[in-house]
N, C-alpha and C positions, 0 to 999 in steps of 0.2 A: 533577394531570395525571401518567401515568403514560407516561413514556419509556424503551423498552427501548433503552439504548445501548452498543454494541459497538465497539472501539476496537483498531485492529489495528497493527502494526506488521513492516515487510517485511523481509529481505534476500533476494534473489531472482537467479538462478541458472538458466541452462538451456542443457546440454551435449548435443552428439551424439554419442548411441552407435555410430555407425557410422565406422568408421575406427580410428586409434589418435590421430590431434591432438584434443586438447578445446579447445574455445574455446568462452567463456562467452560467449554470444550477443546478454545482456541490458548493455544500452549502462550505464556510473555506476549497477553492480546493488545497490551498498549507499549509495547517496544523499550519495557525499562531496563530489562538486565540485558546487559551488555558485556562483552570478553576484555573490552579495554575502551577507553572514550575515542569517541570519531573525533579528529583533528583536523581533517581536510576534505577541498570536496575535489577528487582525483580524477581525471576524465578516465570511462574504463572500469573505474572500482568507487562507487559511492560509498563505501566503507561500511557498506550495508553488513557484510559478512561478518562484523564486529557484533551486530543483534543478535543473542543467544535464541535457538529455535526456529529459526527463519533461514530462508536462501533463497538466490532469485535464479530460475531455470535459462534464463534468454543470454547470448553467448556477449557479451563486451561488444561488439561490436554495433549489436542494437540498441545497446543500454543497459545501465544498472542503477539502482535503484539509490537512493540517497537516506542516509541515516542520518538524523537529527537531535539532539541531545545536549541538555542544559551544562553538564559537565563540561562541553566546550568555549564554554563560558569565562572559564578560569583557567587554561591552559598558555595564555601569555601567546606573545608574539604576534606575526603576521595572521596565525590561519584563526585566532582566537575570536570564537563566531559565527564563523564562516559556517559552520554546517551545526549554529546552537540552537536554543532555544530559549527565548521567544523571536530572536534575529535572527536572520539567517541569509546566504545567500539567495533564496527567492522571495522574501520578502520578512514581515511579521507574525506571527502566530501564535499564539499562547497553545500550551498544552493540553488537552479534553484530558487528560487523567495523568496526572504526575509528569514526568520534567521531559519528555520524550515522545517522538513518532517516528514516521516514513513519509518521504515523497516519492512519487512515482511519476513520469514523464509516460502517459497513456499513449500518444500517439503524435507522433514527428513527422510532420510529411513536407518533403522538397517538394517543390512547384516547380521549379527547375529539370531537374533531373527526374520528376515523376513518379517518388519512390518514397515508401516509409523507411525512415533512417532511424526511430528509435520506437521501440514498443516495450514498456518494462512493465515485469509483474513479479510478483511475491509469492512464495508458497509455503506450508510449515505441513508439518504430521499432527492430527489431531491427536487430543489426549487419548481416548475413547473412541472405537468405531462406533461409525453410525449405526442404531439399530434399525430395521427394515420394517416398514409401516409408521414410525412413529413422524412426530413432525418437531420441525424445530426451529426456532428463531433465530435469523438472523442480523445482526446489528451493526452498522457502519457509521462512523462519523469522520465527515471527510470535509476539507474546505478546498477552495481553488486556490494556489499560489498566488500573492501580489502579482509577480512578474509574467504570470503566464498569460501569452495573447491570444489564447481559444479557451474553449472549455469542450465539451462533450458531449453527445446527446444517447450515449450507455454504458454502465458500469455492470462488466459482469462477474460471477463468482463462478469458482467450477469445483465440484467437489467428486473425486474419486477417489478409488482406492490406489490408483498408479499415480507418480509423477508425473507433473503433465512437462511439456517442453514447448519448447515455439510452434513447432514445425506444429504440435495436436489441436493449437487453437480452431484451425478450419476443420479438424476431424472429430471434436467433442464438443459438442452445444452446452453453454452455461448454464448450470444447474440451477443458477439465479438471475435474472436481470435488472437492474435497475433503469429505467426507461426517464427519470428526472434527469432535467440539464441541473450541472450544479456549475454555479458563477457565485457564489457566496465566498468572497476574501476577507470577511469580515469574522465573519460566525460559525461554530461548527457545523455542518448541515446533518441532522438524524435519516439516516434510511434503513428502513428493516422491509425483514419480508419471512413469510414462513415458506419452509420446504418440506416434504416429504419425503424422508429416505430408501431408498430400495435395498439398504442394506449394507 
């Protein structure tokens, strides 16, 4: 069975160009506060629901997202690691800003059975609505998991005022695209882009 899987990891960032105050708009944008430390990586519950600010829309069955954090580091036993930071169950990675991130499994497809089996994504509520005309920047740094054996050829953002869910990915075009493959398991990789808000 042949799974191409892709494994991302975020810090995430988005400023208004308009004005001279910048305020980063993205609520806990590098995943440090937490409700209690992730201890395990649980098929089903990536223990992502432990990141304060954040939730992932897509049902268990597709996937969920995995939370990563230094504090697992020192919790003893078996799972100690397993979902830490700089180690972790998908490979190594030091942290782009303080002890914490997310991994995301973008896209799982059976070869077999002919089907995406996993597609996870993240969403939060911005601090601030967007204002209408203004433009704003967007910033991601993302690396590829060690262990993942594909990567991707686009990383999208969608920004509305609703929650989005699975089912809206084919009914609401990404407000953002990122069109770079990223294969970098080394290094953080920077992508930005400006958008435009309607509002």
């Amino acid at each position: 069975m042949n799974k191409p899987v892709f494994y991302i990891i975020f810090f995430i960032t988005l400023f208004s160009l308009n004005g001279t105050a910048q305020q980063n708009l993205v609520p806990n944008p590098s995943f440090e506060e937490y409700s209690s430390c992730p201890v395990e990586n649980e098929l089903g519950n990536g223990q992502f629901i432990k990141c304060i600010d954040w939730w992932y829309p897509t049902p268990s069955s597709i996937g969920t997202p995995d939370y990563f954090n230094a504090c697992n580091n020192t919790i003893g036993g078996s799972n100690q690691g397993i979902v830490g930071v700089p180690s972790n169950f998908w490979g190594f990675q030091e942290a782009f800003h303080g002890e914490a991130y997310v991994g995301l499994d973008l896209f799982d497809y059976d070869t077999l059975q002919k089907k995406i089996i996993a597609k996870e994504m993240i969403q939060t509520r911005l601090i601030a609505p967007l204002k209408s005309c203004h433009q704003y920047k967007l910033t991601l740094h993302v690396s590829l998991g060690n262990f993942a054996t594909h990567s991707i050829k686009s990383l999208g953002i969608i920004l509305s005022p609703d929650m989005i869910y699975i089912d809206d990915l084919n009914k609401k075009p990404s407000t953002w695209v990122n069109n770079q493959i990223i294969h970098d398991t080394l290094n953080w990789v920077n992508i930005e882009g400006i958008i435009t808000a309607q509002g």
